[in-house]
C-alpha positions in Angstrom: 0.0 0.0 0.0 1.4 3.5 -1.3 1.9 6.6 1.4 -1.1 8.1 -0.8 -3.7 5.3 0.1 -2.5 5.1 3.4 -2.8 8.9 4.5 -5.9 8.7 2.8 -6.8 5.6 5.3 -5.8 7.6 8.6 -7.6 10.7 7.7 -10.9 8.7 7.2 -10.0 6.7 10.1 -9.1 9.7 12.4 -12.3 11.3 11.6 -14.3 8.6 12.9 -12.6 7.5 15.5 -13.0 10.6 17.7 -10.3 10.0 19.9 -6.5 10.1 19.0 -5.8 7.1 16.9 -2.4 5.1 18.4 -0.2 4.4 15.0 0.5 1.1 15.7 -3.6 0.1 16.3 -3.7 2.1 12.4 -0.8 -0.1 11.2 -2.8 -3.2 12.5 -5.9 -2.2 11.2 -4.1 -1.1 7.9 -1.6 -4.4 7.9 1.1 -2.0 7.1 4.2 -1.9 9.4 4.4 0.5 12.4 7.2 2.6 10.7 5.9 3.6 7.5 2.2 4.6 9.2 4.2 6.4 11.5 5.9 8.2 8.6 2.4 8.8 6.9 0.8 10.4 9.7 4.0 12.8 10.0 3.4 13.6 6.4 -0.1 14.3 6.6 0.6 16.5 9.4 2.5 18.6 7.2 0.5 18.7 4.3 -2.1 20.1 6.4 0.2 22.6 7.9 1.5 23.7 4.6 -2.2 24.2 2.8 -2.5 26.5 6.1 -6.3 24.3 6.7 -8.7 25.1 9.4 -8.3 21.8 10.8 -5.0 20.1 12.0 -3.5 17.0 12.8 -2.4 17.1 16.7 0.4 14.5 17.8 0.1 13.0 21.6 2.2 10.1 22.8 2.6 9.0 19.2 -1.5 9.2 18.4 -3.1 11.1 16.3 -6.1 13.2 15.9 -8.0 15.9 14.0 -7.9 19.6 16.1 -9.0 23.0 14.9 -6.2 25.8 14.4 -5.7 28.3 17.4 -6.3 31.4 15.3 -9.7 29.6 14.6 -11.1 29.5 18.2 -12.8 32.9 18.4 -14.9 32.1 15.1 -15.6 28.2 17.0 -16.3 29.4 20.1 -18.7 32.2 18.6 -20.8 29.2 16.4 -21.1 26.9 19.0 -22.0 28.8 22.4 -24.4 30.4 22.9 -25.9 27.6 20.8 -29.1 30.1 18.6 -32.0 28.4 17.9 -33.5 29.3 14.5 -36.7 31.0 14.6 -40.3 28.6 13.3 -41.3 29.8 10.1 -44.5 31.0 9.1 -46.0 28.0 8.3 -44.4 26.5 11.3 -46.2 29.5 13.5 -49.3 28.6 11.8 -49.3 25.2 12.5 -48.4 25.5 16.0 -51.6 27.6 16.1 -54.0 25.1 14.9 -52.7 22.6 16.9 -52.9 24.8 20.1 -56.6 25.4 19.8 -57.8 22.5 18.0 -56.4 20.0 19.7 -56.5 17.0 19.2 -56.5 17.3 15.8 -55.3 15.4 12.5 -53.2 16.0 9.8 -56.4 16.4 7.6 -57.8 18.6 10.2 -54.8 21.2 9.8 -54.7 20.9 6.0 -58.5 21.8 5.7 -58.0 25.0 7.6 -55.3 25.9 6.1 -55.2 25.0 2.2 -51.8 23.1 1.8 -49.9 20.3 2.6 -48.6 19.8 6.1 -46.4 16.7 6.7 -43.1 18.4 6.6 -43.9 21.1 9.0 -45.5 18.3 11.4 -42.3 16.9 11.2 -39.9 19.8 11.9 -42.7 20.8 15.0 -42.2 17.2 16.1 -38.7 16.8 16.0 -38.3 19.9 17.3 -40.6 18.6 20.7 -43.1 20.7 20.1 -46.0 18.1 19.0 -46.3 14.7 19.8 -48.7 12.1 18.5 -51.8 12.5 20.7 -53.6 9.1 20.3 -55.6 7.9 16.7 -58.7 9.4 15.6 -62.0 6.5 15.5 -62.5 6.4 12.0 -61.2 4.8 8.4 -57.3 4.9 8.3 -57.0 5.5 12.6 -55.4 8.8 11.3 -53.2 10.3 13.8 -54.0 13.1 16.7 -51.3 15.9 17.5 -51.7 17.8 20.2 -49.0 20.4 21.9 -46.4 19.3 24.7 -44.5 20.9 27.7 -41.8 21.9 26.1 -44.9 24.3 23.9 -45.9 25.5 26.9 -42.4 26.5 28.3 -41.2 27.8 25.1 -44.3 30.2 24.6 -44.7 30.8 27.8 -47.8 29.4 28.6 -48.6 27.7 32.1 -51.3 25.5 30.5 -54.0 25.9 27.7 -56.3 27.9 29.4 -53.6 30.5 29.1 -53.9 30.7 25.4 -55.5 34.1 24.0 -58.6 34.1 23.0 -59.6 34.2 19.2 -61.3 37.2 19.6 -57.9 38.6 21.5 -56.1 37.7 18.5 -58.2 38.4 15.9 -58.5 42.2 17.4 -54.6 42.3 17.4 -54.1 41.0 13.8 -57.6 43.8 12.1 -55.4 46.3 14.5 -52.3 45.4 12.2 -54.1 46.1 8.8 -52.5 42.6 7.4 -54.6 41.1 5.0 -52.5 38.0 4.9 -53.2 37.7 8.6 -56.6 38.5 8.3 -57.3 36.0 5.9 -56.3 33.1 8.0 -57.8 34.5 11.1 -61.1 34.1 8.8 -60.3 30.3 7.8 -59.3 29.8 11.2 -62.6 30.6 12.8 -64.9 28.8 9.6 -62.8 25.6 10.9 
């Protein structure tokens, strides 16, 4: 096996491995001998030294393992903490609403008040822990029931339903607004 194929080898191995990778577990792993790994992991820390990459190969006790560059914590430590979480979209929003004050209710159910196809967003709400399946409805097809969680009422600030504006609260808030957009579901919201 060439230095090529090898280095290749260690950087996928490296990468999944997580933790520094011992050269002489690679060189088993690789049936190569000890030396010439040892050599190959030497090289591929320069190559990534001389292409000046955001990553870099870090040497500990003869292991090996991926690190970020120095000059690249600020821009690291600014992406991961605080961690942001992205806003619901529209559609999202809208959901959420249906859900809240018809609960339970079924895919079907949200797609007749609101004109287009739901599954995806249903999805994102779910994984996101804002739904959960509520139980199956007693008809054709046991269609499923979503209804809010805890997590809803944390994030929205809501102690429980009963906290929940009232349509005619919201409805006074969204005419107040002039948005006809907003006005318009407000009206399919109510005919539901």
């Amino acid at each position: 096996m060439n230095c090529s194929l090898i280095k290749s080898a260690l950087e996928s191995m490296m990468y999944v491995w997580g933790e520094p990778l011992d050269y002489k577990m690679a060189a088993d792993v690789l049936e190569c001998d000890n030396k010439t790994v040892y050599e190959c992991f030497i090289s591929l820390q320069k190559e990534y030294e001389i292409n000046n990459r955001g990553i870099q190969i870090v040497e500990v006790d003869k292991k090996f393992q991926f690190g970020t560059k120095k000059e690249n914590f600020v821009y690291v430590e600014k992406l991961c903490s605080p961690i942001k979480e992205r806003k619901l979209s529209q559609s999202a929003l809208e959901v959420m609403a249906i859900i809240a004050y018809k609960q339970p209710v079924t895919k079907a159910g949200i797609e007749e008040i609101r004109g287009v196809k739901s599954l995806r967003v249903l999805e994102g709400l779910m994984l996101k822990g804002f739904i959960e399946e509520k139980g199956r409805e007693d008809k054709i097809g046991k269609p499923i029931l979503y209804g809010t969680t805890d997590l809803f009422l944390q994030r929205f600030g809501f102690k429980n339903l009963s906290d929940l504006p009232d349509i005619e609260e919201i409805e006074n808030i969204i005419l107040s607004e002039d948005d006809d957009d907003a006005q318009q579901i407000m009206l399919e919201f109510q005919e539901a």
